[in-house]
C-alpha positions as CSV (number, residue, x, y, z in Angstrom):
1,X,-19.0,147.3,33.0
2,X,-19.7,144.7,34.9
3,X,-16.1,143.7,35.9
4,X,-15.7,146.9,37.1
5,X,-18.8,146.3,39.6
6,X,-17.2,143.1,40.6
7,X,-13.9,144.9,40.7
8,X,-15.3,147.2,43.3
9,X,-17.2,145.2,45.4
10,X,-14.0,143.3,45.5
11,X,-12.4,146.2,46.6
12,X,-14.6,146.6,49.9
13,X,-15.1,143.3,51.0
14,X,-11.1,143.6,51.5
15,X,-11.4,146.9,53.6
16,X,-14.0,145.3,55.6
17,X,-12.0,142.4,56.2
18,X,-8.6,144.5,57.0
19,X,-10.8,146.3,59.8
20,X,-12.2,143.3,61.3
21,X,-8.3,141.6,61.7
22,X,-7.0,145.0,62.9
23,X,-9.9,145.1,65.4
24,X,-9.2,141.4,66.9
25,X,-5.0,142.0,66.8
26,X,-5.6,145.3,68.7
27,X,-7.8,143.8,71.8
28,X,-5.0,140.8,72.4
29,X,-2.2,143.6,72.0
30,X,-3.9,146.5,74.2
31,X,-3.5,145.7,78.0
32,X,-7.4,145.9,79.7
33,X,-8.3,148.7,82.0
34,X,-7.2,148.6,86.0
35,X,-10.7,149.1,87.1
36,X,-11.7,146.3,85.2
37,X,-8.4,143.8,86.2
38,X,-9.5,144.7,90.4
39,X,-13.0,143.9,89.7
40,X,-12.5,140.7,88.1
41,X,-12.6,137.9,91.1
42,X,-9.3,136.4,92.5
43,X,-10.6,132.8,93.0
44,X,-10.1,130.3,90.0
45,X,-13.8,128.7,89.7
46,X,-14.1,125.3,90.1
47,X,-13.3,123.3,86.7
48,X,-14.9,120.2,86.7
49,X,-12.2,117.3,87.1
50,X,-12.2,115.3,84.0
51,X,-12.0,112.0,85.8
52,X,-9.5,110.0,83.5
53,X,-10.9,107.3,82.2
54,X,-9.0,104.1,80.3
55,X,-7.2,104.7,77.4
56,X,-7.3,101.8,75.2
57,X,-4.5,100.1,74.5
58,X,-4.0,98.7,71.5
59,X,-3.0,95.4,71.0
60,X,-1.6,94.4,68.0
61,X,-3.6,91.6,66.3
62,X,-1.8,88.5,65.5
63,X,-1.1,88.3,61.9
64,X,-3.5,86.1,60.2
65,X,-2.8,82.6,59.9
66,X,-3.0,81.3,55.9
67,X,-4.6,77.9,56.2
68,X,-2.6,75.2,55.0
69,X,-1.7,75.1,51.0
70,X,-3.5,72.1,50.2
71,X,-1.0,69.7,47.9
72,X,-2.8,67.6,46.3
73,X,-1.3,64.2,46.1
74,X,-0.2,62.9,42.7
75,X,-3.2,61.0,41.7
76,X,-2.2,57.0,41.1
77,X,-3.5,55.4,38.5
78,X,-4.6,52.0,39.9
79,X,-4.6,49.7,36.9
80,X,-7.5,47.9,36.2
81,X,-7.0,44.2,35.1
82,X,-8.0,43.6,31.9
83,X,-10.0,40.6,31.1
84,X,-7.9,38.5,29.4
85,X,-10.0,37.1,26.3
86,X,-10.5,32.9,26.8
87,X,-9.3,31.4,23.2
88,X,-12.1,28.6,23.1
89,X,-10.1,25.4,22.0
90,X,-10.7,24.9,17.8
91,X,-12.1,22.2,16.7
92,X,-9.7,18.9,16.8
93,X,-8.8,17.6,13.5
94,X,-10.2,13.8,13.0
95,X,-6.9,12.6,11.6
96,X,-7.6,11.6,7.5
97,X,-7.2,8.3,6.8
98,X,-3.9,7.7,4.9
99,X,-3.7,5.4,2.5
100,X,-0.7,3.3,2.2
101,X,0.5,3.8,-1.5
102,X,0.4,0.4,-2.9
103,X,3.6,-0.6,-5.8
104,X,4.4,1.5,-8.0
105,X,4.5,-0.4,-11.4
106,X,8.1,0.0,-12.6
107,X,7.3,2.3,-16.0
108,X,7.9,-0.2,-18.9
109,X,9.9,0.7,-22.3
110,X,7.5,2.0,-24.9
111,X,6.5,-0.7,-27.4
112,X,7.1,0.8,-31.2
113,X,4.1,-0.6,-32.7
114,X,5.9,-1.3,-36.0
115,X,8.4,-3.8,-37.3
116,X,11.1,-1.5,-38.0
117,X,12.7,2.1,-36.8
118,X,15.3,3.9,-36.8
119,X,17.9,3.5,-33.8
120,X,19.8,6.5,-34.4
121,X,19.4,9.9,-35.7
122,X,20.4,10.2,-39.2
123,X,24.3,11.0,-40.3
124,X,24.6,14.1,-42.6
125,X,28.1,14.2,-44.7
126,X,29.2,14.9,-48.2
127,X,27.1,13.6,-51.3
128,X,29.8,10.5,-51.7
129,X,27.0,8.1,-53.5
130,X,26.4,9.8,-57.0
131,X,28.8,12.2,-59.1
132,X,26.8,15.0,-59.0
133,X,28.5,16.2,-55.9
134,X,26.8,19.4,-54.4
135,X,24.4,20.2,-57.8
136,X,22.8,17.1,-55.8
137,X,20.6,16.5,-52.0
138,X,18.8,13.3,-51.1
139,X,18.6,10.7,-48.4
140,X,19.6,7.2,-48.6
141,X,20.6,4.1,-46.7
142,X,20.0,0.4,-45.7
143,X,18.1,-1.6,-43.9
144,X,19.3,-4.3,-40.9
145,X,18.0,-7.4,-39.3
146,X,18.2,-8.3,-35.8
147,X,21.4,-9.3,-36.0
148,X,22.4,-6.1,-37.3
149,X,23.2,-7.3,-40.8
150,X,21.1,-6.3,-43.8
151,X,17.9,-7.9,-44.4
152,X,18.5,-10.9,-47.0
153,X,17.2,-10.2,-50.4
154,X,13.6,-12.2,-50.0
155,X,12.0,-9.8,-47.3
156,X,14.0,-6.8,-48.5
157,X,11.8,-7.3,-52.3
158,X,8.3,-6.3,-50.4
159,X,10.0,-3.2,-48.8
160,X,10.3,0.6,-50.0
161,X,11.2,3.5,-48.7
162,X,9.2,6.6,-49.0
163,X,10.5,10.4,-49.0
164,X,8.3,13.4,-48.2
165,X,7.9,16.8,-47.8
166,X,5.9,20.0,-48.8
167,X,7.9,19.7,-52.2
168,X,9.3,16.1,-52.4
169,X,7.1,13.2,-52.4
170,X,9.5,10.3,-53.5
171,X,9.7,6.3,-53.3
172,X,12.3,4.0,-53.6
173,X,12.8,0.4,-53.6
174,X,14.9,-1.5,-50.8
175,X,17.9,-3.0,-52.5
176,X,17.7,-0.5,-55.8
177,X,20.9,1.2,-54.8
178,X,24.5,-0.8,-53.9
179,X,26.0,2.0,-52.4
180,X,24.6,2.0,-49.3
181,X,24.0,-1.8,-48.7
182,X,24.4,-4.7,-50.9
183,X,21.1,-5.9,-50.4
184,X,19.0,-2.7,-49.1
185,X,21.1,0.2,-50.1
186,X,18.4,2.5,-51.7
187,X,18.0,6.8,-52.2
188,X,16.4,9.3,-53.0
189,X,16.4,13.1,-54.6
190,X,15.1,15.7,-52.9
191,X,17.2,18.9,-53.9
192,X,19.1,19.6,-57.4
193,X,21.4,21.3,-54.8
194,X,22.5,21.9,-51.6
195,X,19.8,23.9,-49.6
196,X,18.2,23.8,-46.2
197,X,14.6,22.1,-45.9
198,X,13.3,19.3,-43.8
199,X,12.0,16.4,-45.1
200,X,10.5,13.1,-44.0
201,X,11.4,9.3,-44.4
202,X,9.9,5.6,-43.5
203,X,10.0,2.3,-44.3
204,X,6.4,1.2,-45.8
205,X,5.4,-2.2,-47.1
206,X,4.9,-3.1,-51.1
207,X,1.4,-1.6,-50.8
208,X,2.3,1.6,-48.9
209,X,1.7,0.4,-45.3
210,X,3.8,2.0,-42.8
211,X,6.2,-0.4,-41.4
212,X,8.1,2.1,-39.5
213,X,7.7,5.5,-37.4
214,X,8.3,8.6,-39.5
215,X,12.1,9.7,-39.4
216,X,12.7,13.6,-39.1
217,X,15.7,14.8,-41.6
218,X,16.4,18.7,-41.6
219,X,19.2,19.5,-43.9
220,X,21.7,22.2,-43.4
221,X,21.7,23.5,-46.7
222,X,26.0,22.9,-47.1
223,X,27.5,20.8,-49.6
224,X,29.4,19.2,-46.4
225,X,26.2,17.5,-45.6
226,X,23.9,17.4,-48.4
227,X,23.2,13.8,-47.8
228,X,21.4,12.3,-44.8
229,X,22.0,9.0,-44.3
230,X,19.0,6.8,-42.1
231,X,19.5,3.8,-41.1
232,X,16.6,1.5,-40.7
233,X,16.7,-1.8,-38.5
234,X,13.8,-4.9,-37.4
235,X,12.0,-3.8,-33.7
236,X,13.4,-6.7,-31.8
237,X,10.2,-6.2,-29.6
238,X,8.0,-7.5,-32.2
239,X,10.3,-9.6,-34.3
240,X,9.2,-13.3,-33.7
């Protein structure tokens, strides 16, 4: 219902409105009355003269100026000197004082402090001295004077030779056996066959003094040298 009201009044505003434009079209469109066009005055009134007055021109404003781009110079690195670090001088040395080597003694040959030794190692070969052949190992030899001749028969008598070991511990007189020297040949048993050991020998004096340095005899264990034969001579260093 109430759009219809609305509809309505709708409806007369738009009459109302057509009448009012018809109205204002019909007094431009109908001609006025004569009586009315010889009464109106002939003489224009006087319009005020619009004095002109100065139209302002417009001037274009000059475009703006940027200011300068400021480039900023590449900064330089000044370098700063370093101090350079002093070394303080060290302390100076005092030269040592060098002693001047006096002589050097001339190294004397080693005096064997007994009357005899051995000059050479002892000779291993073939049991030639008994025939047991190889069911046989021993040591034997001679003694020599410093002439390198065997001792004559008076000194060899206080003289013996003594063989020892862990498992031998065997004398025998100088002279008691020809086949090594007439006059000093002597030997002794150490093995009841060939077999390898090391053994011991020295010359000693009647009453078992040393009279010589031991002599080292390792034996190969080969019927090819199941003998070592040592050869004992004076010390010339000692002999009067």
């Amino acid at each position: 219902m109430r759009a219809g009201v609305f509809n309505a009044v709708s409806v007369l505003f738009f009459i109302a409105t057509l009448a009012v434009v018809t109205g204002v079209i019909y007094l431009f469109v109908a001609p006025p009355p004569v009586s009315d066009i010889a009464a109106m005055p002939t003489r224009a009134p006087d319009l005020p003269t619009a004095t002109p007055t100065d139209t302002p021109t417009h001037t274009p404003l000059p475009p703006p100026t940027l200011p300068p781009t400021f480039t900023a110079a590449p900064a330089t690195a000044t370098p700063t000197d370093r101090p350079t670090a002093t070394l303080e001088p060290s302390a100076t040395l005092t030269p040592s004082i060098t002693f001047t080597p006096s002589n050097t003694p001339t190294p004397t040959a080693t005096v064997i402090p007994f009357m005899y030794f051995a000059p050479d190692p002892p000779v291993l070969r073939e049991n030639f001295a008994n025939s047991l052949g190889c069911a046989w190992q021993g040591v034997g030899g001679r003694v020599l004077d410093a002439a390198q001749l065997e001792l004559n028969a008076a000194v060899a008598a206080d003289l013996r030779v003594h063989v020892f070991s862990d498992s031998v511990d065997e004398t025998a007189p100088v002279g008691s056996n020809s086949f090594y020297g007439e006059r000093t040949g002597w030997e002794v048993q150490t093995a009841a066959r060939a077999q390898s050991e090391i053994v011991y020998a020295r010359l000693e004096n009647a009453s078992g003094t040393p009279q010589s340095p031991d002599v080292l005899i390792q034996l190969s264990g080969t019927c090819e040298q199941n003998l070592a034969e040592v050869v004992f001579a004076v010390n010339t260093a000692l002999a009067p």
